[in-house]
Each structure stands twice: as C-alpha cells, then as structure tokens.
N, C-alpha and C positions, 0 to 999 in steps of 0.2 A: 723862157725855158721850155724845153720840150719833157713832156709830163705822160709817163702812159700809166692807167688805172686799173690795177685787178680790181674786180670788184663783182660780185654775182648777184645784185640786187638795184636794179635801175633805179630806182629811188633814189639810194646811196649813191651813186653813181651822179646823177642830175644834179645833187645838192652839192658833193665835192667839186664838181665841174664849176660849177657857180659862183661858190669861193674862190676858188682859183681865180678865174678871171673879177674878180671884184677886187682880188690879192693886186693882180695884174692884167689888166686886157690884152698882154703879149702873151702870156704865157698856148700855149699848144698843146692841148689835150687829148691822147688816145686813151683806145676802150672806150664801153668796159670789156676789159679780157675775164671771162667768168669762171674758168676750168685752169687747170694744171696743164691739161693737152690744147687746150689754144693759148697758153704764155709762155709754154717752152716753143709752142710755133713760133709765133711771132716775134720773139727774142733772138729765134735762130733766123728769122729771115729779115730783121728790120736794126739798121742801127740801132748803139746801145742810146737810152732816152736820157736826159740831163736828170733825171730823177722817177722813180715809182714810184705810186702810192699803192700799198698793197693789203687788201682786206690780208687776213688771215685765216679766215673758214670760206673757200672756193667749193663749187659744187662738186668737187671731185674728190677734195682733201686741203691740206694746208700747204697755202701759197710757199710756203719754206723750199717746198719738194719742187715749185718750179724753179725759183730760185737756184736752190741746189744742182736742177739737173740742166740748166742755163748757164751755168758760171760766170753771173751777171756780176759786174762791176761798175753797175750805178748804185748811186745814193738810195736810201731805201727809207723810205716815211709809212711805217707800220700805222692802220687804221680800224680798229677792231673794236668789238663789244666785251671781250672776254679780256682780262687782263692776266690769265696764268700762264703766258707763252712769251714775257716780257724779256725773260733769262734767252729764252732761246733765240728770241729775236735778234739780241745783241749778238751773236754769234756770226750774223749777217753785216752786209753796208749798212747796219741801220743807224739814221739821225735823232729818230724819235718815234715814238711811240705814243699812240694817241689813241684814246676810248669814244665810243662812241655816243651820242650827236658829236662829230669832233667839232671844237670851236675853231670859229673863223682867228680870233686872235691868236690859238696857240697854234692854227694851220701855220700863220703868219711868219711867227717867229721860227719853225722848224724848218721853214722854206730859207728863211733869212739864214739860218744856222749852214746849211747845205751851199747856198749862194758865195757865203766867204768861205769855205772850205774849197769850194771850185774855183774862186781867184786867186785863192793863196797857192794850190796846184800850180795853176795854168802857168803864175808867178814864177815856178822855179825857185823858192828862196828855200832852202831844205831845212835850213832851222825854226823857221817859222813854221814849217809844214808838218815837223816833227811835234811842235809845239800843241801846234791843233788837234792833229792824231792823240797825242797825251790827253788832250780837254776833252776830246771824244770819249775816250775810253774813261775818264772818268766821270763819264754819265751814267755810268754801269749801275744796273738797278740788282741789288740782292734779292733774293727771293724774299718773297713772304708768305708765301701758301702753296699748298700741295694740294692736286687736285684727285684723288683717289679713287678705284673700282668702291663700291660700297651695294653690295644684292642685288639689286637689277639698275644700278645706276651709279651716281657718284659721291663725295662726300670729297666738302674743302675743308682742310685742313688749315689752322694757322700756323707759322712757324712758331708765335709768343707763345706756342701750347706745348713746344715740346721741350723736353725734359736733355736729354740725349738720343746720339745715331750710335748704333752699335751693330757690327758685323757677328750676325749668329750662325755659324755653320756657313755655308753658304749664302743666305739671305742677306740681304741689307735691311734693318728695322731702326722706324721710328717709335722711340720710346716716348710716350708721349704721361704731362706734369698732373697726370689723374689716372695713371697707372696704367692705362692700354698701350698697346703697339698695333703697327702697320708695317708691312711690310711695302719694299718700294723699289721699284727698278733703277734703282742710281747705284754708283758704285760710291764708297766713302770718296775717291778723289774728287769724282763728278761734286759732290757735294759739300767737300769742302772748297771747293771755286765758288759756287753759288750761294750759301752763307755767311752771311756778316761776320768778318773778322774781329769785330769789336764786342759780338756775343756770344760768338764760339770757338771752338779752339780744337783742334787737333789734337788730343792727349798721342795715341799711337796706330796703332795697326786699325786697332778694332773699335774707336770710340772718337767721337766728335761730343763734346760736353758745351751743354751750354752754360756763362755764367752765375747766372740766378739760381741754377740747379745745382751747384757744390754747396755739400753739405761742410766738408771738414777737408782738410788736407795735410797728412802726417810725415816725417819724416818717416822712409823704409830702409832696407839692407842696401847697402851700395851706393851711396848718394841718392838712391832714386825717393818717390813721392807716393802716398799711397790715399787716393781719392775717393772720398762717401759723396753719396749723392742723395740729395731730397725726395724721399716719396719711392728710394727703392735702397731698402737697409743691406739687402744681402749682396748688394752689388759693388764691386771695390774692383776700381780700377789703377792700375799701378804703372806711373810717370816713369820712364826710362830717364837714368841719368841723362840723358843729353838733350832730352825736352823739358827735362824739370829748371833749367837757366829761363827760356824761354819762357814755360808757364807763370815763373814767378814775374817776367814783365811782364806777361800781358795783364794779370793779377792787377800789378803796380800801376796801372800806366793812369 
C-alpha cells in the first residue's frame, strides 16, 4: 500500500512509520506532510495514496480543512490525541479512529479493515460493496462530550450530564441534570444526528429530551402528550399528536 502521513511532529511520524512497515515491509510511506498548505499541495500534485494517516491538529489548523479543500477519496485512518473530533471525522473516508500512543495491533486491524474494503471495490460485486459501505457506516460513534469556551479556556462536557437540548430564542442550549445551561453552536438537527437514539429523542421543534430525564408524561388536548422533566419543574414540554405514537415506542422498546 502506498501510505502518506499528515503528521506535524517527527516523533510521531518515525514511530507510525515503523509500524507500518513491521505491519508490512511493502507498505510505502510519504510524509510527514505537517501543514494544511503542504497537503492540499501535494494531494493536488501526486496521485491519490491507497490510504492517509492523518493527525488531526496540523501546524496550521485541522487536517479536515485539507481534506476538505483536496476532495480526497482515499481511505482515511484518523490518528490523534484528542478524541472530541470523532463525530466529525466520520463525516470523512474515515476507517478508524485511533488515540494516541496509537497501538500497533489496532494500527493493524484498521489497515486490515481498509484492505478488504479496497478488494471488494476493485471486485465490482455491488452487493457486497453495498454490504461493506453498511458495516462502515455502522461504526458510527455517537457523541459523548462537548468540548466548550469556559473564561479564558475550555470545559468538557459529558453528554451523561445533560438533562435536555432545548432552542431558546435564537440559541441552541444545553440544559444540563444539575440545573445549568450552555449555550452551543449546533443547530437541534446537527444534534440530533450526533446523539444516541436510544437516549434521546426528538420531542419537537424546540427539545431533544433525554431519557433518564422525564419526569412524568400526561395525556394533553388533542391526542397530544404533555412532558415534566427532572430537576426543571416549571418546564413542560408538549408532544405533538403525530410524535406522541413514536414517543410511546421508543418509551416501549
């Protein structure tokens, strides 16, 4: 495989190189490409590579924006220290996602994963390839943390900590299960893509509820539902008839 390396830190660089060829002594390794403005070069001037390994924090900014402004369609093996960019990664050709010291064995397997995805291609058999595409995309990692401004710096958030997402005015805020809020630059759809279906739920327009946080849930005017929530008494949110069928499976399920 031919293999090129974003990566701004030769250390890192030396050691992923190293793996690689102890993965395979065929394998072919460029880089390191350290900057956004030398991986949009060299993507524009060099065949596309049978796979990147690509840090995430480049000296100029985040590898994504080369990516992006490359309109690279190779396979993509994300290699970082920071793990709050996992949501977005996916959004890429990406195989996997891996933290840093990355291990030689889960190097192994992600390269293995990439390897039959490229013979089932090259294969032509489109049900099979449909199949694969399917098992990719159900790698999909839901969020788990919200990485936040906080005074002159940051603050991570869990997702297990919040309560509800609710649109106030214009804002998007997270209502969080010890009574504060945050505000956050996602729109409700952005974030109802990004968390778990199985612990939250779409009430309407203006509320993502999570499950452990309903308090009570009444029959209202019109078939609809009328929802209390733990740890905020004055706040009642109200199920539209045509999501209260719904609500009550995901409820069930």
């Amino acid at each position: 495989m031919y293999i090129l390396i974003l990566e701004d830190e030769k250390r890192n660089f030396n050691r992923l190189k190293r793996l690689l060829e102890e993965i395979d002594a065929t394998h072919h390794v460029a880089g390191p490409l350290t900057s956004i403005a030398e991986a949009v070069e060299w993507l524009r001037m060099n065949p596309a590579p049978d796979l990147i390994l690509a840090d995430i924090r480049l000296t100029d900014g985040l590898s994504f924006d080369a990516l992006r402004q490359s309109s690279v369609s190779s396979p993509v093996i994300f290699t970082t220290a920071y793990d709050e960019y996992a949501i977005q990664a996916f959004k890429f050709n990406s195989f996997d996602y891996l933290l840093k010291p990355v291990n030689a064995d889960e190097l192994a397997v992600a390269i293995q994963k990439v390897k039959r995805y490229s013979s089932i291609q090259q294969g032509g058999n489109d049900d099979i390839r449909m199949l694969l595409e399917h098992m990719r995309k159900n790698n999909y990692r839901y969020r788990e943390r919200f990485l936040l401004p906080y005074r002159d710096g940051y603050v991570s958030v869990s997702v297990k900590d919040i309560s509800h997402v609710a649109l106030d005015g214009r804002n998007v805020c997270l209502y969080m299960k010890n009574g504060t809020n945050e505000k956050i630059s996602y729109s409700l759809d952005e974030l109802e893509k990004q968390l778990n279906p199985d612990e939250f739920f779409r009430v309407n327009r203006q509320y993502i509820v999570r499950i452990d946080s309903i308090l009570s849930i009444n029959n209202w005017f019109n078939s609809r539902l009328k929802m209390h929530l733990k740890k905020y008494p004055d706040t009642e949110v109200v199920v539209s008839r045509e999501r209260a069928t719904a609500l009550k499976e995901w409820l069930d399920r």
